[in-house]
C-alpha positions in Angstrom: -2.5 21.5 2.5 -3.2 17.8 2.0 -3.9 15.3 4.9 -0.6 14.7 6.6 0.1 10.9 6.6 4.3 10.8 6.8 5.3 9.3 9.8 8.4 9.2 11.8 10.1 5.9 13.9 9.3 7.6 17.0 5.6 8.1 16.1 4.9 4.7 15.4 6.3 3.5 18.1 4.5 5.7 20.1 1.1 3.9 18.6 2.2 0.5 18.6 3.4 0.8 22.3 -0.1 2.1 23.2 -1.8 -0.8 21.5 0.6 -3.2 22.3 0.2 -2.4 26.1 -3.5 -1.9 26.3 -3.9 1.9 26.6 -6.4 2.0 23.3 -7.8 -0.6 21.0 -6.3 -0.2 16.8 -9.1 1.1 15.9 -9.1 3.9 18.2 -5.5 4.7 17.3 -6.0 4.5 13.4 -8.8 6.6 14.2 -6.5 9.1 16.4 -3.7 9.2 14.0 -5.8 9.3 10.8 -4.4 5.7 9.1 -6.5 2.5 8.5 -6.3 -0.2 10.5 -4.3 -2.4 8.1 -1.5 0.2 8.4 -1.2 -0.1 12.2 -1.4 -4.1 11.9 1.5 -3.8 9.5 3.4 -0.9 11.6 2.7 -3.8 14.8 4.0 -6.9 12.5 7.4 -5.4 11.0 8.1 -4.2 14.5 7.4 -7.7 16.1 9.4 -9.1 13.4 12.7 -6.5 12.9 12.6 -3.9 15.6 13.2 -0.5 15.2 14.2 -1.0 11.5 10.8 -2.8 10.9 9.7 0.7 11.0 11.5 2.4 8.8 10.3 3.5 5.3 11.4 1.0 2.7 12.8 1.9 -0.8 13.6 -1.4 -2.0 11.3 -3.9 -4.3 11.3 -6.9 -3.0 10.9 -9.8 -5.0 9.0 -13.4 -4.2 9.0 -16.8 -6.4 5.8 -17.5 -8.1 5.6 -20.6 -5.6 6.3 -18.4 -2.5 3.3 -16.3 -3.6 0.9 -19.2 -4.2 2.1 -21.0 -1.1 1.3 -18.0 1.6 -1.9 -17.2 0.1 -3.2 -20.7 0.2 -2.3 -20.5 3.2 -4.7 -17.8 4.0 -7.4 -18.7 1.8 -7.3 -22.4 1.8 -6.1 -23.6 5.6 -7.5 -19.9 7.1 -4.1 -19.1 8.7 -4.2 -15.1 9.5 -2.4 -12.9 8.0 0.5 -11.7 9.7 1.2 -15.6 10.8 1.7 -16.4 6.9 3.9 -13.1 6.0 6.0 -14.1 9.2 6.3 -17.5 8.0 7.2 -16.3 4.4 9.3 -13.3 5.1 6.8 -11.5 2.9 7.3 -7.3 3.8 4.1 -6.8 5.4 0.3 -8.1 5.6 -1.1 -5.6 2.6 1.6 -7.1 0.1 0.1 -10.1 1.0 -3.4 -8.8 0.9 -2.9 -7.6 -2.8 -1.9 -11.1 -4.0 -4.9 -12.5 -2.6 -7.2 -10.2 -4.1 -5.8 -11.5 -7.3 -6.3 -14.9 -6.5 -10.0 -14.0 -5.6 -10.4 -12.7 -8.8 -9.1 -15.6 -11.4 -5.8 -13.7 -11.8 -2.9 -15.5 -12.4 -0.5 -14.7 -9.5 3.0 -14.7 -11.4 6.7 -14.2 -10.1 8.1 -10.5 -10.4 10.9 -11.1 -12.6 14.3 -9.5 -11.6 14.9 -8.4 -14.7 11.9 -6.7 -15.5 11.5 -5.7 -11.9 14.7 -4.2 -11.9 14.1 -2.3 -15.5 10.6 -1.0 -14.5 12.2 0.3 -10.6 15.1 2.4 -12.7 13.2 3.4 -15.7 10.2 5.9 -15.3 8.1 8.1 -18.0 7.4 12.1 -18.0 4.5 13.0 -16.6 1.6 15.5 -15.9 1.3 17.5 -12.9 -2.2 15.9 -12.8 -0.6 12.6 -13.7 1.0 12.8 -10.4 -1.7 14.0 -8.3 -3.9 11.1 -9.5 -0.6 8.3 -8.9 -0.1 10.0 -4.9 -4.2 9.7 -4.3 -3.8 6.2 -5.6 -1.4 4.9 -3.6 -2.1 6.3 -0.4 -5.9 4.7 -1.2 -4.0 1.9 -1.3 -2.0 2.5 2.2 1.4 3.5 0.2 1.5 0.5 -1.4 4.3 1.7 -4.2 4.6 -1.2 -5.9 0.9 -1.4 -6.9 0.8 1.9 -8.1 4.4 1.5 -10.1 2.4 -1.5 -11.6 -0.7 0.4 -12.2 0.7 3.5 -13.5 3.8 2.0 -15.7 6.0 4.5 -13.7 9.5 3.8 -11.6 9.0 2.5 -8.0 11.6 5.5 -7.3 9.3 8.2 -9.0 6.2 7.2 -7.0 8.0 7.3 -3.6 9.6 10.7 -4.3 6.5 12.1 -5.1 4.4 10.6 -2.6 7.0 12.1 -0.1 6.9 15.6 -1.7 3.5 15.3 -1.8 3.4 14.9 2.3 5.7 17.3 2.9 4.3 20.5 0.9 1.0 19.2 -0.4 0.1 19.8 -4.4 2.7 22.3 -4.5 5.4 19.3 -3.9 4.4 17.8 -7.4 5.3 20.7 -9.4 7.6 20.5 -11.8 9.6 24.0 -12.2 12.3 22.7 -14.7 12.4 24.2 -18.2 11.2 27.6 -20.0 8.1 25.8 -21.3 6.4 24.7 -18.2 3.2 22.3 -18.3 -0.1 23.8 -17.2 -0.2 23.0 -13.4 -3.6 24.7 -12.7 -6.6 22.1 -12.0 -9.7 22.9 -13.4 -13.0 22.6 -10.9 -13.7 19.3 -13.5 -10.0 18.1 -13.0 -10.4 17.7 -8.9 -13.9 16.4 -9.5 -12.7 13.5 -11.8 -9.3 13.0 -9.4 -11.6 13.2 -6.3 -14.4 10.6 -8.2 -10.7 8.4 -9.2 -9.8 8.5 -5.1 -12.9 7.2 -4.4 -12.8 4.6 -6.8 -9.3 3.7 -5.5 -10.6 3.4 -2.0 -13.9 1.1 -3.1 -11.2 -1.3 -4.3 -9.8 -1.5 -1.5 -12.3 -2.0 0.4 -13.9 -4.3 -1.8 -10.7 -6.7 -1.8 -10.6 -6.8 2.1 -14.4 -7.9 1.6 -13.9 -10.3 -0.8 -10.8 -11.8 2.1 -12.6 -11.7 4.6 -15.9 -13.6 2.7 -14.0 -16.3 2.0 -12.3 -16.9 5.4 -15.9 -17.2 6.6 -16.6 -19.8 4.1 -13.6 -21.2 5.0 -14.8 -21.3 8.8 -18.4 -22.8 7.9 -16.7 -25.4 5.7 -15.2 -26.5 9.0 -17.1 -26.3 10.9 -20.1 -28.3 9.2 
């Protein structure tokens, strides 16, 4: 059985109530409940900002303008605001959407609008795929702290097919991502070499990760010195 990682309201309001009043630091709860500490930050920030519905799962792409996007992470990168100030300011969904547009900024990549229309087509139209197809899209996005609309991205599948299966996936593990439908069923056995190359893809997934909170947090210190001097 996989790593449970689904959460309920009550839950994470039970570990943003012990942060928030000083019973443990966010790094002892992530630590606790088994998340990183980005996903706490963002649990923290949508509550601060909506409530109770802050913490509710979302199921909805939201789009931003191509100057919204530039705007908040200049924001960061350029005046050194944090993180959860510029998503407040910008009504951006939480910190690691934010977080992803700045790791393409890092990187010399064009940070475009999501166009409705093509948002819209690529949320209601997905593709068939593999049993290991689907293992290998879950792993990535909960590398990626269930960032759907990354792994849509990533993947070329519908925003709805990568939430369904990453909540099958928490709810009965491997078995979850089965598909039963038809006489002539795909092979859904992984080979020892298949988990190796998905575990060896995890990893990789994770190193990005971590490499783009790196790269963030580099230049906020250069940032900080340029100031400072």
């Amino acid at each position: 059985m996989s790593k449970r990682v689904k959460f309920s309201v009550e839950e994470k309001l039970f570990s943003i109530n012990q942060v928030l009043q000083s019973k443990t630091s966010i790094h002892a709860e992530t630590k606790r409940i088994g998340v990183g500490n980005n996903t706490l930050s963002d649990w923290i920030f949508n509550y601060e900002r909506e409530g109770i519905e802050g913490l509710k799962e979302r199921k909805t792409w939201t789009r931003y303008s191509e100057e919204t996007k530039k705007a908040a992470v200049k924001a960061v990168v350029d005046h050194g605001q944090s993180l959860r100030r510029v998503a407040k300011k910008y009504h951006i969904s939480s910190s690691s959407v934010l977080r992803q547009w700045i790791s393409k900024y890092t990187k010399g990549i064009e940070i475009k609008a999501t166009s409705k229309g093509s948002a819209s087509s690529k949320m209601n139209q997905g593709r068939k795929t593999t049993y290991k197809e689907r293992l290998e899209i879950v792993q990535y996005t909960i590398a990626h702290e269930l960032d759907y609309g990354k792994a849509m991205e990533n993947y070329q599948v519908s925003y709805q097919q990568v939430y369904s299966w990453v909540r099958k996936y928490q709810s009965l593990g491997e078995e979850g991502l089965k598909d039963g439908r038809g006489r002539k069923k795909e092979s859904e056995e992984l080979t020892e070499l298949d988990r190796l190359k998905l575990e060896n893809k995890k990893l990789q997934a994770e190193k990005e990760q971590l490499e783009m909170e790196v790269a963030v947090q580099k230049k906020l210190r250069e940032i900080r010195e340029r100031f400072n001097r």
